[in-house]
C-alpha positions in Angstrom: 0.0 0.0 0.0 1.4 3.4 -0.9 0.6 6.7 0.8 1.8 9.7 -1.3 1.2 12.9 0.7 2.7 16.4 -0.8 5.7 15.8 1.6 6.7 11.9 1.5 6.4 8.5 0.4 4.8 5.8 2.4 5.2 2.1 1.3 3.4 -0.7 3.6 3.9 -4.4 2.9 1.3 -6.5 2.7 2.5 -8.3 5.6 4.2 -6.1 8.0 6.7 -8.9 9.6 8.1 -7.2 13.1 8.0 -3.7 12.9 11.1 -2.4 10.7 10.9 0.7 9.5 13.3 2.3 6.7 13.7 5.7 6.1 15.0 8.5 3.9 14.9 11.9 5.1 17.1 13.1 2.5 16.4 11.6 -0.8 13.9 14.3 -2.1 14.2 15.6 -5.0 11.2 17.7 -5.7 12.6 21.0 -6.4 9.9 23.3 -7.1 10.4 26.0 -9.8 9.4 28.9 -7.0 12.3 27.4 -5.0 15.0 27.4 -8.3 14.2 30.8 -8.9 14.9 32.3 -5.1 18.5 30.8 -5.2 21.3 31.9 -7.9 22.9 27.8 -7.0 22.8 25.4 -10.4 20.5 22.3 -9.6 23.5 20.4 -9.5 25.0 22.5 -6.7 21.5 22.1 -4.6 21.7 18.4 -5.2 25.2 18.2 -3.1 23.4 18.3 0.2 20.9 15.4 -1.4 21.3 11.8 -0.3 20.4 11.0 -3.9 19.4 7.6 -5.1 18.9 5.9 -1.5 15.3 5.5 -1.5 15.5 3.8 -4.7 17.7 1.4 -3.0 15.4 0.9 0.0 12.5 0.6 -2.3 12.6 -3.6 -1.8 12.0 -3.5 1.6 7.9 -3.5 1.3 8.5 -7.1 -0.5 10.4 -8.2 2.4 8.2 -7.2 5.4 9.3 -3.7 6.4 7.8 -0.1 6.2 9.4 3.0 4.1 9.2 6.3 4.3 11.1 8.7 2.0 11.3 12.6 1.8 10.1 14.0 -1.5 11.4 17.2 -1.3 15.3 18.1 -1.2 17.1 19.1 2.1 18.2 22.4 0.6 14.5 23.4 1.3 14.2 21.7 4.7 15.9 20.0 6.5 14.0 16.7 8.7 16.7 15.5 10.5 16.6 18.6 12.2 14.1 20.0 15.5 11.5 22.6 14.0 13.2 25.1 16.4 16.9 24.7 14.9 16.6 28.2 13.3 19.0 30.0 12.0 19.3 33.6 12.3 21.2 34.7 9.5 19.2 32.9 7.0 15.2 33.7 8.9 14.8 37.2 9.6 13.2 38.1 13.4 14.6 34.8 14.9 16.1 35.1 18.3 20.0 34.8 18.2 19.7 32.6 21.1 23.0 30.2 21.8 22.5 27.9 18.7 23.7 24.6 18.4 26.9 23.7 16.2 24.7 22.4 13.2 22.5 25.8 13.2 25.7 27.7 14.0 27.1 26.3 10.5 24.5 27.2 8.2 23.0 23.5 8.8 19.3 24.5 10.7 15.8 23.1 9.5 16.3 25.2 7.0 19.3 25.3 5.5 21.8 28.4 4.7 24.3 26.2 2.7 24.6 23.3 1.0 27.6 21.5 0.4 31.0 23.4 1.2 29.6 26.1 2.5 27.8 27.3 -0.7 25.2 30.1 0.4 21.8 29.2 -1.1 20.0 32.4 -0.5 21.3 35.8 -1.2 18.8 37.7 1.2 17.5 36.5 4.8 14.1 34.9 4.0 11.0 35.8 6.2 10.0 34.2 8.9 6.5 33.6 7.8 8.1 31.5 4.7 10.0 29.2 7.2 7.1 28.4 9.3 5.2 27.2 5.8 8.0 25.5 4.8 7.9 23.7 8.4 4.0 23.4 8.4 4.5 21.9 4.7 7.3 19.6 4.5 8.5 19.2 8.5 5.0 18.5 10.2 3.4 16.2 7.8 7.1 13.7 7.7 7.3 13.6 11.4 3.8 13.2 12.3 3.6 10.0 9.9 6.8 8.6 10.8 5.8 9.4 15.0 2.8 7.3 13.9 4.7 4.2 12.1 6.8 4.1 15.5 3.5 3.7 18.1 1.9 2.0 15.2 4.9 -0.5 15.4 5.3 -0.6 19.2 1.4 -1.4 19.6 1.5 -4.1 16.8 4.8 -5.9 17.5 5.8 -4.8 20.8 9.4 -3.0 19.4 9.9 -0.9 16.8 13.3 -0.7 14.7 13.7 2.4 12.4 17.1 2.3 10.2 17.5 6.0 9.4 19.2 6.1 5.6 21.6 8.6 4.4 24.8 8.9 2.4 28.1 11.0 3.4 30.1 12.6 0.8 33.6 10.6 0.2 35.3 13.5 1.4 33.7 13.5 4.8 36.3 10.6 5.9 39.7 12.0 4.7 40.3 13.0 8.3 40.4 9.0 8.9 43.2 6.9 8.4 43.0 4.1 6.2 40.9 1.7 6.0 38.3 4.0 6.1 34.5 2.4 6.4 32.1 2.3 4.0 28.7 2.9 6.4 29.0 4.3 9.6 26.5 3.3 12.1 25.4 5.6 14.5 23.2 4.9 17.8 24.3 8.0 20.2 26.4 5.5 21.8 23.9 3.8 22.4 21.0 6.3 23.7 18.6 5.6 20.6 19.3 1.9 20.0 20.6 -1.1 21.7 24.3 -3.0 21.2 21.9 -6.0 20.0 19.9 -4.2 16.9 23.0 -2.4 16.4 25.2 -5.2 16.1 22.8 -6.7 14.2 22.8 -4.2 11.7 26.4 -3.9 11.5 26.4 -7.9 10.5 24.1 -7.5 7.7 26.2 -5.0 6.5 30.0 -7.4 6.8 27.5 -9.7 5.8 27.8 -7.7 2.0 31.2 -7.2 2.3 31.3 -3.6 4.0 33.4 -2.2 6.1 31.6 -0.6 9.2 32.6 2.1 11.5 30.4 2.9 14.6 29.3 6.9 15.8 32.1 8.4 14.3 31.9 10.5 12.4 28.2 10.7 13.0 26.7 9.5 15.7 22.6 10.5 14.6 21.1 13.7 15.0 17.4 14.5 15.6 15.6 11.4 14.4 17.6 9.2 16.4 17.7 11.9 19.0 14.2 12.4 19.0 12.6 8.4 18.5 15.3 6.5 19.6 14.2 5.0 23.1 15.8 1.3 23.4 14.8 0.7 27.1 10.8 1.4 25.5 12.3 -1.0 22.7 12.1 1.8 20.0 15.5 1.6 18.1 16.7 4.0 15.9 20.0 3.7 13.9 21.2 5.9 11.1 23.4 4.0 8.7 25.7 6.6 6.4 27.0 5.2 3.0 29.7 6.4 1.5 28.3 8.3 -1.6 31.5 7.4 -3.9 30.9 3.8 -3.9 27.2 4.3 -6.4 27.5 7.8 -7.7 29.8 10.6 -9.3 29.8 13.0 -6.4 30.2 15.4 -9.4 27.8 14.9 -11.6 25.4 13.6 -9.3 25.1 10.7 -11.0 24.9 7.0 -10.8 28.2 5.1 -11.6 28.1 2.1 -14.1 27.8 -0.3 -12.1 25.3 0.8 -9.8 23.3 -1.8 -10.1 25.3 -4.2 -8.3 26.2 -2.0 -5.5 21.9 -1.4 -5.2 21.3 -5.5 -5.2 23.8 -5.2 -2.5 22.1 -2.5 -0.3 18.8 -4.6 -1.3 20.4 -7.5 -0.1 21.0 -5.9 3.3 17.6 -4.4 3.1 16.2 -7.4 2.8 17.8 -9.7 5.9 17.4 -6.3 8.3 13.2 -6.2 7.3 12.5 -8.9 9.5 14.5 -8.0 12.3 13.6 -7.9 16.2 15.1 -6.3 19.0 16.9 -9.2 20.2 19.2 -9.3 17.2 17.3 -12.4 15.6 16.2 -12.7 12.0 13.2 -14.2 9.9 10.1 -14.4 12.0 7.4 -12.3 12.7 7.7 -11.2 16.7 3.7 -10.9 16.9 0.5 -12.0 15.1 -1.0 -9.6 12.8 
């Protein structure tokens, strides 16, 4: 079953098996023609914030037993893995310059000032009327459907597991000495999910021939901040792939042979849908 609401994409398998939940915050791209024209960035520049392509990659995971929900529209225009209140007040006029947070403070808020490398996307502070429509647009209407697939879940099955989906730019590891990981798993150190989904996770991922690195360098931000409560059994981990292994960064483009790298992901995808919170595979965890 598909819900397609102005904001996101909701896929439910016929048979939902134990509660998993994937999702893609930063996959949209939507970029409306009113939002191209208030920005002197190319497309291609707007797209370097996008996790592009990984919610075509989740897009097995209804066959398999699990939920997904992606973003349509692009992080350059909002941002969800952020709180509504991250506001930044050099990019919304008549916003408190409160003490921000290090995300805000670098252009990163709900709604972003940059994009990729620091690259300003607006010329001119926007009003603070638009930001609260962007929010009550795009923000609201993601996080109230994905609040409800987590009770929905933890009614249903007793747990619920949401794998939070993104891709890191290449670049975003060079600080790291080699061998550097391919996904990096984070679980705030274990505040929104437990060493056993967690470890889990990371398995299914060797399992494809990955390298895996844990919090570092990203650890989860406001989904996992916000959802992740393993002692309720609600486990969130966000699971970064590095973008150079099925795209030109550049180009924003898949590589050649980005099919075998997406039966891969699908491969993981599919193992992880069935998943319960004590690390097991392959059964439901309650009746339907």
């Amino acid at each position: 079953m598909t819900d397609d609401s102005t904001a996101y994409t909701l896929i439910r398998p016929r048979h939902w098996a134990s509660g998993v939940i994937f999702g893609s915050p930063h996959s949209g791209c939507v970029y409306p023609d009113w939002f191209l024209g208030s920005t002197r960035l190319s497309l291609n520049l707007l797209r370097s914030s996008e996790d592009a392509f990984v919610d075509r990659m989740i897009a097995g995971a209804p066959d398999s037993g699990a939920v997904t929900i992606s973003a349509r529209y692009p992080r350059a225009m909002v941002d969800l893995n952020r709180g509504a209140d991250e506001l930044d007040p050099l990019i919304i006029r008549d916003i408190p310059r409160n003490p921000q947070n290090q995300r805000t403070m670098a252009g990163l808020g709900v709604i972003p000032r940059v994009v990729s490398q620091g690259r300003i996307i607006h010329d001119q502070p926007m009003p603070r009327a638009e930001a609260e429509r962007r929010l009550a647009a795009y923000w609201q209407p993601y996080h109230r459907a994905l609040a409800g697939l987590i009770d929905e879940a933890r009614h249903r099955f007793g747990q619920a597991i949401l794998i939070d989906m993104h891709s890191m730019p290449h670049d975003a590891l060079n600080h790291l000495t080699a061998p550097r990981p391919d996904i990096v798993l984070g679980n705030r150190h274990g505040k929104s999910a437990s060493a056993r989904v967690t470890d889990a996770i990371a398995q299914a991922c060797q399992d494809q021939g990955w390298r895996v690195r844990r919090n570092s360098p990203f650890s989860g931000a406001y989904i996992a901040s916000t959802y992740g409560r393993p002692e309720r059994n609600i486990h969130v981990v966000q699971l970064e792939i590095d973008r150079s292994l099925y795209m030109d960064e550049a180009t924003i483009t898949p590589r050649p042979d980005f099919g075998i790298f997406a039966a891969r992901v699908a491969g993981m995808v599919r193992a992880l849908s069935t998943l319960d919170s004590g690390g097991s595979f392959g059964s439901s965890v309650a009746a339907e």
